[in-house]
C-alpha positions as CSV (number, residue, x, y, z in Angstrom):
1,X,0.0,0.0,0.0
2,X,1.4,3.5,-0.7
3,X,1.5,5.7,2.2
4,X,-0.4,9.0,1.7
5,X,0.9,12.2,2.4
6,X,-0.1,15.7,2.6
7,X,2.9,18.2,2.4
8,X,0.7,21.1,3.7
9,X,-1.3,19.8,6.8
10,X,1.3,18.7,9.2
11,X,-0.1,17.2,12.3
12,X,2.5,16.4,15.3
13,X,0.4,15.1,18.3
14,X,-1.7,12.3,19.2
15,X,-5.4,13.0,18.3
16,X,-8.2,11.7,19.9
17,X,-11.8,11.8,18.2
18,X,-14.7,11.4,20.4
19,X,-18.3,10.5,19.2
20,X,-21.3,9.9,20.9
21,X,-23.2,7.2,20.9
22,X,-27.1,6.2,21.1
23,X,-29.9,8.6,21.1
24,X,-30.9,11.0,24.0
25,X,-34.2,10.9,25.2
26,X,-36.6,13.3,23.2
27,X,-39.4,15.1,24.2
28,X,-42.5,16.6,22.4
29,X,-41.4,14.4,19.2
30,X,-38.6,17.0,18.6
31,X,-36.1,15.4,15.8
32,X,-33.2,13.3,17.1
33,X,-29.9,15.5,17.0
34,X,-27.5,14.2,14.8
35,X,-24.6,12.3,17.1
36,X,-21.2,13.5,16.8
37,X,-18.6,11.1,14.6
38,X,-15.7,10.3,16.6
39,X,-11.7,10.3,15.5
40,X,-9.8,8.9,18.7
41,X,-6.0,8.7,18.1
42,X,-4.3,7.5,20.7
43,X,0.0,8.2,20.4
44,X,2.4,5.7,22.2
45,X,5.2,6.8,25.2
46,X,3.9,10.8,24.3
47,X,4.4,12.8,27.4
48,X,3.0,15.9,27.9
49,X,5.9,18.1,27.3
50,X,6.6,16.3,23.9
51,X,4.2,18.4,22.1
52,X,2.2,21.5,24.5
53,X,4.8,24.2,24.4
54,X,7.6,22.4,23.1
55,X,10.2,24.8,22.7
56,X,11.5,23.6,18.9
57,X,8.9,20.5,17.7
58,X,6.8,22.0,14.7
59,X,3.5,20.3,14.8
60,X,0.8,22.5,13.1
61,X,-2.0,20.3,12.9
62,X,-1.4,19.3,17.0
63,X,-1.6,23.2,17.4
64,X,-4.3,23.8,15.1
65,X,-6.6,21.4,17.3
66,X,-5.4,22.9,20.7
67,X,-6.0,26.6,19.0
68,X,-9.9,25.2,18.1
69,X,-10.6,23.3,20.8
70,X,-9.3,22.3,24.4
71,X,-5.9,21.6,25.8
72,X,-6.2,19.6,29.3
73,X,-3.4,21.3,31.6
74,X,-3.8,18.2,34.2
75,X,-4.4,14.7,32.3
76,X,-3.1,11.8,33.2
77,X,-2.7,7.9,33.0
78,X,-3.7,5.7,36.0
79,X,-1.6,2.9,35.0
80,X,1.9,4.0,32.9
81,X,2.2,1.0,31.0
82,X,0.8,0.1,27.6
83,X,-1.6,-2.6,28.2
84,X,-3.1,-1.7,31.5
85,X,-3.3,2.0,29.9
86,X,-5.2,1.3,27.0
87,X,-7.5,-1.2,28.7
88,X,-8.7,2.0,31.3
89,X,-9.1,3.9,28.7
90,X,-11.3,1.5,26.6
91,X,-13.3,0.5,29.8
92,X,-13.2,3.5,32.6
93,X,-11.8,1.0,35.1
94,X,-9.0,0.6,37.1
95,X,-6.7,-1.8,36.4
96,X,-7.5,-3.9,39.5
97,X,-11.3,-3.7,38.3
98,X,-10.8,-4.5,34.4
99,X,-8.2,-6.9,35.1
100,X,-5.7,-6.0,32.5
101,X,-2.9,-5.7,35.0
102,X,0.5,-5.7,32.8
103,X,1.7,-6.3,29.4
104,X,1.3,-10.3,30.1
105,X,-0.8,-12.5,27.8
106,X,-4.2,-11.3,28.4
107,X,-5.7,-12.3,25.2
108,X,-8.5,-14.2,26.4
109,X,-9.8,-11.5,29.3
110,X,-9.1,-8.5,25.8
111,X,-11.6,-10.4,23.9
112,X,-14.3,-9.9,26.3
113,X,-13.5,-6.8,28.2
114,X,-16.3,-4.0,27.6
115,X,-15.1,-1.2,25.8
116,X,-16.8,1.8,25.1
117,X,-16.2,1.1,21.2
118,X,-18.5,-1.6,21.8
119,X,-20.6,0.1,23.4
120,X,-20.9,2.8,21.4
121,X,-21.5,-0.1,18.2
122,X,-24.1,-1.4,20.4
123,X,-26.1,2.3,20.1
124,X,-25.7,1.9,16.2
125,X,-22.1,4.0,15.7
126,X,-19.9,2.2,12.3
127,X,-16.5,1.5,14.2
128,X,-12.7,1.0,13.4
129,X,-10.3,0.3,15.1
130,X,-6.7,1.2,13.5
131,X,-3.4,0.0,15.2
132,X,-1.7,-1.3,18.3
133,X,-4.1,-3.0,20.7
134,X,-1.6,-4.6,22.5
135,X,-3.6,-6.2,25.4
136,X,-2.1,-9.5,24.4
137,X,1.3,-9.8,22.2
138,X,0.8,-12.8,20.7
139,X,-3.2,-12.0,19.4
140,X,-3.6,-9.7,16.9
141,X,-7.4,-10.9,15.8
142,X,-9.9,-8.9,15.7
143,X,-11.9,-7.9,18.7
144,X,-15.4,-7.7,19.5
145,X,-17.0,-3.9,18.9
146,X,-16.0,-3.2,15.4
147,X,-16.6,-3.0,12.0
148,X,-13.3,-2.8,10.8
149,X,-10.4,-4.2,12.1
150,X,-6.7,-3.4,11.5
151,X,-4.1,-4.2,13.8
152,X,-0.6,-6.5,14.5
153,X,0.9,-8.7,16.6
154,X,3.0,-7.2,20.0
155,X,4.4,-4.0,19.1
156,X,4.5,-4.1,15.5
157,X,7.4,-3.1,13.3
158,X,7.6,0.3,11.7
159,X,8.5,-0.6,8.3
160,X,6.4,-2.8,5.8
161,X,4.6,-4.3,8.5
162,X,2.2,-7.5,8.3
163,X,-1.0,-6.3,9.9
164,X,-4.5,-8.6,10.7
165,X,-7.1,-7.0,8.2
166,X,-10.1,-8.2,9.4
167,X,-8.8,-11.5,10.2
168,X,-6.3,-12.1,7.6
169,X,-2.7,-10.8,7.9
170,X,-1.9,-9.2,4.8
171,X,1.7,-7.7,3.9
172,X,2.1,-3.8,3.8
173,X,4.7,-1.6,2.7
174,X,5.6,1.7,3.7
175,X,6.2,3.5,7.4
176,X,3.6,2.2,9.8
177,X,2.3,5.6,10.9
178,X,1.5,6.7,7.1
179,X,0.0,2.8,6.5
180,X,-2.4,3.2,9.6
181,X,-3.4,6.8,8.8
182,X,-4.2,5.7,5.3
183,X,-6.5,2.6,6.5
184,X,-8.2,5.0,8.8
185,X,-8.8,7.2,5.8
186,X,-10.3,4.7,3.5
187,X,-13.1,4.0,6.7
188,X,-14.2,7.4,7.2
189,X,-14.7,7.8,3.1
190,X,-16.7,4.7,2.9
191,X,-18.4,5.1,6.0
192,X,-22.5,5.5,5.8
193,X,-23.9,8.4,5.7
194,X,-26.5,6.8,7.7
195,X,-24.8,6.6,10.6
196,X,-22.1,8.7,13.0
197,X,-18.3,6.4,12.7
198,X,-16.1,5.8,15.3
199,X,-12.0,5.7,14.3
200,X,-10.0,4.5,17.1
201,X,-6.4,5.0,15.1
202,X,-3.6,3.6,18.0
203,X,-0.6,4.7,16.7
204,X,2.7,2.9,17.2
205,X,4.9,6.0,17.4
206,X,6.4,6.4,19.2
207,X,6.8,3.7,21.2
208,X,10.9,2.0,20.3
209,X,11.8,-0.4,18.0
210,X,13.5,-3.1,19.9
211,X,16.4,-5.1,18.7
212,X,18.4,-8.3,20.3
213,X,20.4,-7.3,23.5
214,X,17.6,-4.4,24.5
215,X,18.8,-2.2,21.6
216,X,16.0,0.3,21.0
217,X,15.9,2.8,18.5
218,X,13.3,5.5,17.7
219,X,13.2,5.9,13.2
220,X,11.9,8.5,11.8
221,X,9.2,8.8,8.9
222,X,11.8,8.7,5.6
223,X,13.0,11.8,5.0
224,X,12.3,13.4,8.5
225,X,16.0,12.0,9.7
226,X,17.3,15.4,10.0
227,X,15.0,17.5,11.7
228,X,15.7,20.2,13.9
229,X,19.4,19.2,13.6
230,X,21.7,21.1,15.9
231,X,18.8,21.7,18.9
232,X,18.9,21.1,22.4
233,X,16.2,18.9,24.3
234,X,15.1,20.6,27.3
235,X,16.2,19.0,30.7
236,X,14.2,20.0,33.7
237,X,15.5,20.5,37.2
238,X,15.1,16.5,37.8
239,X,16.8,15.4,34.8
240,X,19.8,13.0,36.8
241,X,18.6,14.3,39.5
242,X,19.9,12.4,42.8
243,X,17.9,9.2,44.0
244,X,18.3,11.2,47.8
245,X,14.9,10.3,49.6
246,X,13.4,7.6,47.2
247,X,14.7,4.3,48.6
248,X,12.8,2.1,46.2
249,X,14.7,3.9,43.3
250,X,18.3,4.1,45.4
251,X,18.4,-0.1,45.4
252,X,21.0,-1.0,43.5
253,X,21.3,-2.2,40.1
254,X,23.8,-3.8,37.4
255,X,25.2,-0.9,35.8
256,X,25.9,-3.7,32.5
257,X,22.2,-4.6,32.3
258,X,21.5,-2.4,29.1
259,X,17.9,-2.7,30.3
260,X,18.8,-0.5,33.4
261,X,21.0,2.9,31.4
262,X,22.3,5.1,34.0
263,X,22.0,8.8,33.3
264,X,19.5,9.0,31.0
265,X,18.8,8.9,27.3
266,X,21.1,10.8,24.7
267,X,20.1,14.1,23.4
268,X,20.3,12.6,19.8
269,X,17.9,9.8,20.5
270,X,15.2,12.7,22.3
271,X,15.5,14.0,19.0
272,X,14.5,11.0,17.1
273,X,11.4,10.8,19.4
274,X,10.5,14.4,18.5
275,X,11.0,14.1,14.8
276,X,8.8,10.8,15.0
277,X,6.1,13.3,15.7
278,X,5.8,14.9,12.5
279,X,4.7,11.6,10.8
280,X,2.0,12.0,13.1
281,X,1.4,15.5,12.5
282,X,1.0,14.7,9.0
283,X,-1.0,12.2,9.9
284,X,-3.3,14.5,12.1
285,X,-3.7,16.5,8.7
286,X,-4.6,13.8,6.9
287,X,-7.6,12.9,9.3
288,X,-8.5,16.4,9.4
289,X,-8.6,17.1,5.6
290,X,-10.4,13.8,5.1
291,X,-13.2,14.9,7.3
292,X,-13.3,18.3,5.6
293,X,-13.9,16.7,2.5
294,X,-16.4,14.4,3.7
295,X,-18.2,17.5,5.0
296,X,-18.0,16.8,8.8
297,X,-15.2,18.1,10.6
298,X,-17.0,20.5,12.3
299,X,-19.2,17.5,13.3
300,X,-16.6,14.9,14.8
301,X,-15.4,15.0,18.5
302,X,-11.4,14.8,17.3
303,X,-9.6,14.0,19.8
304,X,-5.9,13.5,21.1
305,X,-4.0,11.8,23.8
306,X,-1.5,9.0,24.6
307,X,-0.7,6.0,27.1
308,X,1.5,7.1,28.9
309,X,4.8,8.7,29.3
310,X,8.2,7.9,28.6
311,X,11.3,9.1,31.2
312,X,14.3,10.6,29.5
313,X,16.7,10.8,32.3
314,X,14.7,12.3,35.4
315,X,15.9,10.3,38.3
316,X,18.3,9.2,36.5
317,X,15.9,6.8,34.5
318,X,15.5,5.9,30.9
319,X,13.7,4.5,28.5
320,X,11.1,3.3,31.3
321,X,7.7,4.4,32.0
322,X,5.8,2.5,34.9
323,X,6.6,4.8,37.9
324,X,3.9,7.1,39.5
325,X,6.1,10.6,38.7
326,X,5.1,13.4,36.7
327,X,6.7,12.9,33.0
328,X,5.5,8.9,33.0
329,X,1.8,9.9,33.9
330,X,1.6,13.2,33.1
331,X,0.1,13.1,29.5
332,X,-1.8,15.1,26.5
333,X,-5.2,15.6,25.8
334,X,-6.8,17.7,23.5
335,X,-10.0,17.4,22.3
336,X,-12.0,19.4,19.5
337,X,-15.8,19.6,19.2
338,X,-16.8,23.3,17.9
339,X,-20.6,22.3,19.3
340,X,-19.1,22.0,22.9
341,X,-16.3,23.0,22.8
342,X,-15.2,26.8,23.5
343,X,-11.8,27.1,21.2
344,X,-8.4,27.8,22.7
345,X,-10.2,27.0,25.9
346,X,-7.4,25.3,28.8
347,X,-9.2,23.3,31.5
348,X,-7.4,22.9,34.6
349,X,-9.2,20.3,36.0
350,X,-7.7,17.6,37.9
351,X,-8.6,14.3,35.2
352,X,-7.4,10.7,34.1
353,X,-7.6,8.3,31.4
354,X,-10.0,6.4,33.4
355,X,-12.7,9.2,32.5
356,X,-12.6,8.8,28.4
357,X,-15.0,6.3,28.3
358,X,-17.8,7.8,30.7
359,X,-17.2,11.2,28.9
360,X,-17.6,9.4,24.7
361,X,-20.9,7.7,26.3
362,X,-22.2,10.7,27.3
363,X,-21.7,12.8,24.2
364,X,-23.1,10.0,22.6
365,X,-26.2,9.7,24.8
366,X,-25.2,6.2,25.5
367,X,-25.9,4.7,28.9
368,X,-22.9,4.8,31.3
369,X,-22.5,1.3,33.1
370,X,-22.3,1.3,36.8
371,X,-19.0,-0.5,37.3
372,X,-16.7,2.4,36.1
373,X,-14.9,4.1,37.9
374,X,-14.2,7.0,35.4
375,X,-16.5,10.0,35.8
376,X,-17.4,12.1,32.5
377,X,-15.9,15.1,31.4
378,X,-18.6,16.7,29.6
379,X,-19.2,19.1,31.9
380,X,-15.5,20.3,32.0
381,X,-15.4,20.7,27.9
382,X,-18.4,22.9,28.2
383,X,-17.4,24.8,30.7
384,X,-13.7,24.9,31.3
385,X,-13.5,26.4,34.8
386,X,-16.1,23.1,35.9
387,X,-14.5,20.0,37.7
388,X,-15.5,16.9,37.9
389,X,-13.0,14.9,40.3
390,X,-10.2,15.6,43.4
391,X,-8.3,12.6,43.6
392,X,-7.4,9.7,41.0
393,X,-5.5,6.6,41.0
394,X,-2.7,5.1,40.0
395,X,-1.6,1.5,39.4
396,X,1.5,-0.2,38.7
397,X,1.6,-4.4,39.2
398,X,5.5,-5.3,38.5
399,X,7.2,-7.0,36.0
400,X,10.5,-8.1,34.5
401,X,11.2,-6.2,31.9
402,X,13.5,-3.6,33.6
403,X,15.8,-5.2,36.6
404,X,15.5,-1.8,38.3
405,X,12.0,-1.6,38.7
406,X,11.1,-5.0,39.7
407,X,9.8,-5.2,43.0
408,X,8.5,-1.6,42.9
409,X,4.7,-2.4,42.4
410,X,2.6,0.4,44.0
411,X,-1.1,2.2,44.9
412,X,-0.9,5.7,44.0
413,X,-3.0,8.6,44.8
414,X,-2.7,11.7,43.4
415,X,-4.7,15.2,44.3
416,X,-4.7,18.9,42.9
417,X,-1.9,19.0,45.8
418,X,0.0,15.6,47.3
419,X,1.1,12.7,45.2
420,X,0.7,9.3,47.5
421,X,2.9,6.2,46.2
422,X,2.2,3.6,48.7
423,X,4.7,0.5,46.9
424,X,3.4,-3.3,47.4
425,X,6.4,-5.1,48.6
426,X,8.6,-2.5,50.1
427,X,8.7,-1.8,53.8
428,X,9.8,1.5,54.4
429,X,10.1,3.2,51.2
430,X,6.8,5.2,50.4
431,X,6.8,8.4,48.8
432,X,4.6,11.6,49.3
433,X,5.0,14.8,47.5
434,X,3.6,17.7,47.8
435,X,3.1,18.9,43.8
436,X,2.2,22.6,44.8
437,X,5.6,23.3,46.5
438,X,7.7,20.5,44.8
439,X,6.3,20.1,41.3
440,X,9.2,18.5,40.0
441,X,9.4,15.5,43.1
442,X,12.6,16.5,44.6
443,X,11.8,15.8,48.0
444,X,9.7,12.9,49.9
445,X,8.6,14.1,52.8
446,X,8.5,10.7,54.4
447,X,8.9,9.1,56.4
448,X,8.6,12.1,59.0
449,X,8.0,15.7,57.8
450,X,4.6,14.5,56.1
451,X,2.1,17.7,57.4
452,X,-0.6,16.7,60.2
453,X,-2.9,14.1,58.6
454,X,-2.0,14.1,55.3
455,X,-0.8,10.3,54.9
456,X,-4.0,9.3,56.8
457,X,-6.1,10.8,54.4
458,X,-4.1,9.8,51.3
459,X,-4.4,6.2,52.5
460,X,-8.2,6.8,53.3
461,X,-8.6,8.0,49.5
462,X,-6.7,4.9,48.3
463,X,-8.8,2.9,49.9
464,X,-12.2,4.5,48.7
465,X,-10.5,4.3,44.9
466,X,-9.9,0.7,45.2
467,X,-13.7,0.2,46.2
468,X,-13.1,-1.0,50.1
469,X,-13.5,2.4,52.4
């Protein structure tokens, strides 16, 4: 298949596109309003700071969306890790309630986890779902709740990649970002005019290409390879920042384990990352000119976020994601709905990943079932000073990927002020931070300069999040 490209919409973020499903109640026989479509793109490893106010990336079409709709200040993952990530997002549950804990085989519990694309096909929406499901490496078929189906097996492989088209794996060639955007393309011009469409595009990027012996490499879209050549990644105060006051993260490790760098990551290899983006900037473009054609851009929730995110030498740690701090949970989301949806608008309110799924219901007019734990965020996108939550949380169950996490499990709870990390197996090594004061996690303030009550009423939120106070 021959990628498609177009030079003059550049789009650089990860784009998420909401639509509503099933029909609100009517009174008086007034005529059913016409549901919203719904382009979801979901980006891989994005942190926030990747693409709202980066200092050099160029990514027009990301801005363009920001500048006409909303840009979330304070969204963020409850579980930093690909699978259990994109299984809250799909279902508005905790990890501990949906059951997709890590990136273990799952395949069985994915095929009948309740998803709000499934739920939204239910209420008579035309779904697709484009890219990396990931809840279960070695099962790429399709799963139940939509239409059309293109996906891959694990993490998929950025150039000429087999995907599972409906069932059948089928060779492609091309860069995996252009081949996804053009599959998601192809559905929304051949989708009914009858009904609103759901596109779910999960992009790959920019999650690394691994190698044998834990080499990982981020490639660029060809001809992207030299991008903002000669710049300077921005390093916050954190960036190899001492381990002082986080015992969990002061254990020792092997230094010759490339699967536990020291330092951080290489500027160069930031770079890479960032220039990965404008493939999906172009991408973004692509979407968007597609639904201008089609005549309904201005009638599609479009909307834009990612997993999780990705550390590049805070702490000290690389190529992770999986801990509770700021640039592994902290992540984008920006949504644009002209109907709702006051442009340039900034909401400040406290929200997770956990809340998609309640808020695409609602705008759909689709029943929200009783068992998430997600709270919708309508009332935030039409009126960005609203909130709809003060306390979320955050779940990580170990595994053995990286030598210098394992063992570091952990309960999280995060407020508009303190950041709780309670850890499973460690006695002695909890964290709290107060964000206000401290909003780059310099200092734990256990185990004894925690203020009056604090920890008590962290662990008493904890508890009421995971369903047992």
């Amino acid at each position: 298949m021959t990628p498609r490209h177009i030079a003059t919409l550049s789009l650089t973020a990860s784009v998420l596109v909401l639509a509503a499903c099933g029909p609100a109640p009517r009174a008086n026989d007034e005529p059913e309003a016409p549901r919203p479509n719904i382009v979801f793109v979901l980006l891989d490893d994005v942190r926030y700071d990747d693409v709202i106010d980066h200092p050099f990336a160029d990514l027009p079409n990301l801005t363009r969306l920001a500048h006409e709709g909303a840009s979330f200040q304070r969204f963020f993952t409850s579980a930093p890790l690909c699978s259990p990530s994109r299984a809250v997002f799909m279902t508005g549950q905790y990890p501990y309630r949906n059951g997709i804990t890590d990136n273990a085989e799952r395949a069985e519990l994915s095929h009948r986890i309740v998803t709000f694309p499934k739920l939204l096909r239910d209420a008579g929406y035309h779904t697709g779902f484009f890219g990396k499901w990931h809840m279960s490496h070695e099962d790429d078929s399709p799963r139940p709740g939509f239409d059309r189906w293109v996906s891959f097996l694990g993490q998929g492989v950025y150039f000429d990649p087999d995907l599972n088209i409906d069932g059948e794996v089928v060779a492609s060639e091309g860069y995996m970002t252009d081949i996804l955007t053009d599959h998601a393309i192809s559905f929304i011009e051949d989708a009914p005019s009858a009904d609103p469409f759901l596109v779910f595009v999960a992009q790959k990027a920019v999650h690394p290409e691994t190698f044998p012996n834990f080499v990982r490499t981020f490639p660029p879209a060809p001809g992207d390879e030299e991008l903002y050549a000669g710049a300077q990644p921005h390093h916050a105060p954190n960036w190899r920042a001492p381990t002082d006051g986080k015992p969990a993260l002061a254990r020792p490790v092997d230094a010759n384990d490339p699967r536990s760098p020291e330092g951080g990551l290489p500027d160069a290899v930031i770079l890479d990352r960032i220039r990965m983006l404008s493939a999906v900037d172009r991408s973004l473009g692509s979407l968007i000119a597609a639904l201008e054609t089609k005549g309904v851009l201005d009638e599609t929730i479009f909307v834009v976020t990612s997993d999780q995110g990705f550390f590049y030498g805070e702490f000290g740690l690389a190529q992770e994601r999986r801990l509770a701090y700021e640039p592994s949970t902290h992540i984008p989301l920006i949504v644009r709905y002209p109907a709702r949806i006051r442009a340039g608008s900034t909401p400040d309110a406290l929200a997770s990943n956990v809340d998609i799924a309640p808020t695409m219901l609602e705008l759909g007019g689709a029943a929200v079932p009783a068992n998430m734990d997600g709270r919708s965020l309508v009332a935030v996108l039409d009126d960005d000073a609203s909130t709809v939550r003060d306390d979320f949380l955050v779940e990580y169950y170990s595994d053995t990927v990286f030598p210098r996490l394992q063992g570091m499990g952990y309960k999280a709870v995060r407020t508009d002020r303190y950041k709780y990390i309670r850890y499973e197996e460690l006695v002695g090594m909890d964290e709290l931070y107060d964000i206000e004061a401290d909003p780059f996690e310099l200092d734990n303030l256990l185990p004894d300069r925690a203020p009056a009550g604090v920890v008590d009423d962290m662990a008493a939120r904890m508890e009421r999040l995971l369903g047992r106070g």
